[in-house]
C-alpha positions as CSV (number, residue, x, y, z in Angstrom):
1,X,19.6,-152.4,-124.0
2,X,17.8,-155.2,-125.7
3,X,19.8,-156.9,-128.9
4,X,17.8,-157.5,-131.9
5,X,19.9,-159.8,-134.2
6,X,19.7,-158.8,-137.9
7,X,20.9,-161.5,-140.6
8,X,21.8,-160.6,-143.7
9,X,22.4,-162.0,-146.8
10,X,24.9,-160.2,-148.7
11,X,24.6,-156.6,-150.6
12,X,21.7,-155.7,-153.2
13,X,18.3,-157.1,-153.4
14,X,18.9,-159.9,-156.6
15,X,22.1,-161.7,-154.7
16,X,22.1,-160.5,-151.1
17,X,20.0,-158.2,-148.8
18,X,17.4,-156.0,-149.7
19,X,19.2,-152.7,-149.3
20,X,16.1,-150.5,-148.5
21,X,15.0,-153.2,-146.1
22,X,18.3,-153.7,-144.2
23,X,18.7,-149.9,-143.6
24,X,15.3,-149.6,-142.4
25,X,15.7,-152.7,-139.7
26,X,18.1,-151.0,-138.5
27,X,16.8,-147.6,-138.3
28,X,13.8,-149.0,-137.1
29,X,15.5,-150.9,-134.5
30,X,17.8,-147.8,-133.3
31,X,14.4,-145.7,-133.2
32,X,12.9,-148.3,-130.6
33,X,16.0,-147.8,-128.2
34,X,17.8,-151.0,-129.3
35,X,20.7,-152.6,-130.6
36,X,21.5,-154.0,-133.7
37,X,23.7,-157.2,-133.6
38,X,24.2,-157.8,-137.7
39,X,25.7,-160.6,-138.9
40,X,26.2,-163.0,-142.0
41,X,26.7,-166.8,-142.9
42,X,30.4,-167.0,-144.3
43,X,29.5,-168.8,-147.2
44,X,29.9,-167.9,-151.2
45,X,27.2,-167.1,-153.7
46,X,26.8,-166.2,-157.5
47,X,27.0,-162.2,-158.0
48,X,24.3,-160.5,-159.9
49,X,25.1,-157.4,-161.8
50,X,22.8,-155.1,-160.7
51,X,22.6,-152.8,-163.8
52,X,21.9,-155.6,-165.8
53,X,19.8,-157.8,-163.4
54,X,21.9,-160.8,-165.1
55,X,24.6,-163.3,-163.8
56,X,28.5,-162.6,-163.8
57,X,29.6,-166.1,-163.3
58,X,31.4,-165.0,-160.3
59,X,30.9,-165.1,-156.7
60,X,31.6,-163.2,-153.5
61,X,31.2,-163.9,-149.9
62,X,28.0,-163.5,-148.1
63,X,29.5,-162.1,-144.9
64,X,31.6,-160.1,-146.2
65,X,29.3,-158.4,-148.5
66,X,27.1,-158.0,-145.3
67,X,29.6,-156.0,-143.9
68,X,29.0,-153.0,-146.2
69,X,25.7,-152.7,-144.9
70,X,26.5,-152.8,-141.8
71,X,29.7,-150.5,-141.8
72,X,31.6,-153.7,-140.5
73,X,30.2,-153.9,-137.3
74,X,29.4,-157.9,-138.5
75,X,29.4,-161.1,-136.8
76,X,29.6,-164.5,-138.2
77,X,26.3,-166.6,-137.5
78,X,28.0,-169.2,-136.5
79,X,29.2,-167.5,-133.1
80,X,25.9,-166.3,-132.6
81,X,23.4,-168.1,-130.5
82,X,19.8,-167.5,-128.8
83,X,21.1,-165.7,-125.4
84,X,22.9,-163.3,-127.2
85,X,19.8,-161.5,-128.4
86,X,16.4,-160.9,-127.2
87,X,15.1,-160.9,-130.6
88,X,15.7,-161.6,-134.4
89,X,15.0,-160.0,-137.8
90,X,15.3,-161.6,-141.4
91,X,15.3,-158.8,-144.3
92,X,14.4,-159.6,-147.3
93,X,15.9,-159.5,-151.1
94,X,16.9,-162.6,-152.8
95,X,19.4,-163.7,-150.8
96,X,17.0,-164.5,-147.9
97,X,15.9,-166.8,-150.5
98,X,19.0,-168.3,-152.5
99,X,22.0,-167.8,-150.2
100,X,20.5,-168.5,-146.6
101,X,18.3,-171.2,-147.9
102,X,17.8,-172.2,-151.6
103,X,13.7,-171.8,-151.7
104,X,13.9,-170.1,-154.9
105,X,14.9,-172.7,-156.5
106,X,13.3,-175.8,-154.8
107,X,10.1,-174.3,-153.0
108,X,8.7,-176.0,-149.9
109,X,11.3,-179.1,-150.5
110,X,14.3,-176.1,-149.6
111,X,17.5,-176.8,-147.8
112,X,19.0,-173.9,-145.2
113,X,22.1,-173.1,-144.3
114,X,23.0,-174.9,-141.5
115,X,24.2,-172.0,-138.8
116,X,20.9,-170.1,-140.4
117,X,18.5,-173.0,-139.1
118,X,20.5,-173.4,-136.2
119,X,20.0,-170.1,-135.1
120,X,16.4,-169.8,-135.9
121,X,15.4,-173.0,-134.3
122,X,17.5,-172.1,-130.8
123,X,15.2,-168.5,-130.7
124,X,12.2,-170.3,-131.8
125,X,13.0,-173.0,-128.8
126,X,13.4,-170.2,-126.6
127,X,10.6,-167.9,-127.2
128,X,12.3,-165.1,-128.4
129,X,10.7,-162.8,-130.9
130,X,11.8,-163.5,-134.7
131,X,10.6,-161.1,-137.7
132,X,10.9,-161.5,-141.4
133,X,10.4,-159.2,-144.4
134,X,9.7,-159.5,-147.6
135,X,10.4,-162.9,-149.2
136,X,12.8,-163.8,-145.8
137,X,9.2,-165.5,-144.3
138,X,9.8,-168.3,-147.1
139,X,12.9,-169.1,-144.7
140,X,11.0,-168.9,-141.4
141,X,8.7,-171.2,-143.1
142,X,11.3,-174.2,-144.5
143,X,12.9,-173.7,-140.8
144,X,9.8,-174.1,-138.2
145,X,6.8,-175.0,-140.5
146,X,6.2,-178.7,-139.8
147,X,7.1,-178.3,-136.1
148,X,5.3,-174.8,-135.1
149,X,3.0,-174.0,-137.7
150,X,3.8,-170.7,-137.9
151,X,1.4,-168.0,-139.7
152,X,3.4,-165.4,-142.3
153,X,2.8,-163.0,-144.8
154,X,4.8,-162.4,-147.9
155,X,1.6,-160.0,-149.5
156,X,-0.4,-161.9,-151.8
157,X,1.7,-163.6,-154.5
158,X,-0.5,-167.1,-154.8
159,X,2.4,-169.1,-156.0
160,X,4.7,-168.4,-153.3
161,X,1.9,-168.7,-150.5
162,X,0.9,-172.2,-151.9
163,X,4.7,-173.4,-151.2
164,X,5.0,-171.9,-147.8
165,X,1.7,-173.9,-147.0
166,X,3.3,-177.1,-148.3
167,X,5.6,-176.7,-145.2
168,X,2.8,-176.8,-142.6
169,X,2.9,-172.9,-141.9
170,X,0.2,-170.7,-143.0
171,X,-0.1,-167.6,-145.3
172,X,-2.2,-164.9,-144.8
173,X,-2.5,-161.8,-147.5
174,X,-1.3,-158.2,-145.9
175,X,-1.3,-155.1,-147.7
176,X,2.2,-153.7,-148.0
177,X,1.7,-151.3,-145.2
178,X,0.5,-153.6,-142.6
179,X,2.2,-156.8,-140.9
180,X,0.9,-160.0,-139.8
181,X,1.5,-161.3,-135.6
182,X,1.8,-164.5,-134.8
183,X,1.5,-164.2,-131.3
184,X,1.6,-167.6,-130.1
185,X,5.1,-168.4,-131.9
186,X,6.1,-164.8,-131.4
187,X,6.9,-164.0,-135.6
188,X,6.2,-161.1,-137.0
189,X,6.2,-160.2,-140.6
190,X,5.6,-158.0,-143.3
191,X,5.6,-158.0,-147.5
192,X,7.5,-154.8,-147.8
193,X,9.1,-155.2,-151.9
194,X,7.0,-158.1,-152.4
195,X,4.1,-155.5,-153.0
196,X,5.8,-152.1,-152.4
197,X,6.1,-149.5,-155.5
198,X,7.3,-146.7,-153.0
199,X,10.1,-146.3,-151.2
200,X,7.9,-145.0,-148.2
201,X,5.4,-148.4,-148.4
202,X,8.6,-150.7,-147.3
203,X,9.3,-148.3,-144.8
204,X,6.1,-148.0,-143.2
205,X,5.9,-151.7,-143.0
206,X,9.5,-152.2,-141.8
207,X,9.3,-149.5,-139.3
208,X,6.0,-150.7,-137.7
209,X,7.5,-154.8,-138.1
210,X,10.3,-154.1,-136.4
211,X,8.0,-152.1,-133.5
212,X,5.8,-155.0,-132.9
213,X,9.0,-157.9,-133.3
214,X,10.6,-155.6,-130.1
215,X,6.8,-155.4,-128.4
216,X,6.6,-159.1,-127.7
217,X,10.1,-159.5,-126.3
């Protein structure tokens, strides 16, 4: 059974994972005959109240907030390395964003979490399939741009596509629905919440993401 590696972020889409997104990697991914290998850099991060969309001043742990979403069947990225899996999947939500790298606050100048671009440059290295939702692309981007040039969609948003340019990968607009293939670096992505107002427009994305990121393995 082929192992598709999913890293999340934490748990709610302004400090962690996308919710939606993470569930539907994973049902995606269990709908193509594979397996789901989740996992989590253990690291700490500033909670969001999520009814309130504002800071608490506290902090939680990215792994294991990961592990609700994944029922604790979590690893830590750290003991995780390319010939575990056969492929890769970044959802998306802010965490993709703050806690695995700190793009949203520095841009193309962003700093990753070490076992993150470890990880990420061992599957790029080896050929193996990596996908990214959402705003997760931004991280693909800070990771491989200058050395493989990759090509990525997060929708349309200008602003964002100028910084993921800055890093020597390319942007190209997709409609919510759709995804974009990079074949020759084997990356697949899709906007999903960066453009969806549906519930079923992230899904359809997601499901059809996930579908071509297992293709090319």
């Amino acid at each position: 059974m082929k192992k598709i590696g999913v890293v999340l972020s934490g748990c709610g889409v302004r400090d962690g994972s996308e919710i939606h997104e993470a569930v539907f990697t994973l049902l995606a991914i269990d709908r193509q005959g594979a397996e789901a290998v989740c996992m989590a850099p253990n690291v700490e991060f500033p909670v969001t109240d999520h009814s309130t969309m504002q800071e608490t001043g506290s902090k939680r742990n990215a792994l294991v907030e990961s592990a609700r979403i994944a029922r604790g069947n979590i690893r830590d990225i750290k003991e995780v390395k390319a010939a575990d899996l056969d492929a890769i999947i970044f959802p998306g939500g802010f965490g993709a964003a703050k806690n695995l790298c700190d793009f949203a606050m520095k841009g193309a100048g962003a700093a990753v979490q070490p076992e993150v671009a470890r990880l990420l440059k061992e599957m790029a290295v080896a050929q193996k399939p990596i996908g990214a939702i959402c705003i997760a692309p931004v991280l693909i981007a800070t990771v491989l741009g200058r050395e493989f040039g990759p090509t990525l969609t997060i929708g349309n948003d200008s602003g964002t596509a100028t910084e993921i340019e800055k890093t020597g990968a390319i942007h190209q607009d997709c409609p919510v629905r759709d995804f974009v293939v990079d074949k020759k670096n084997k990356i697949v992505s899709t906007p999903a919440y960066m453009l969806a107002t549906h519930i079923s427009e992230a899904y359809e994305g997601i499901d059809r993401c996930v579908k071509a990121v297992i293709e090319l393995i």
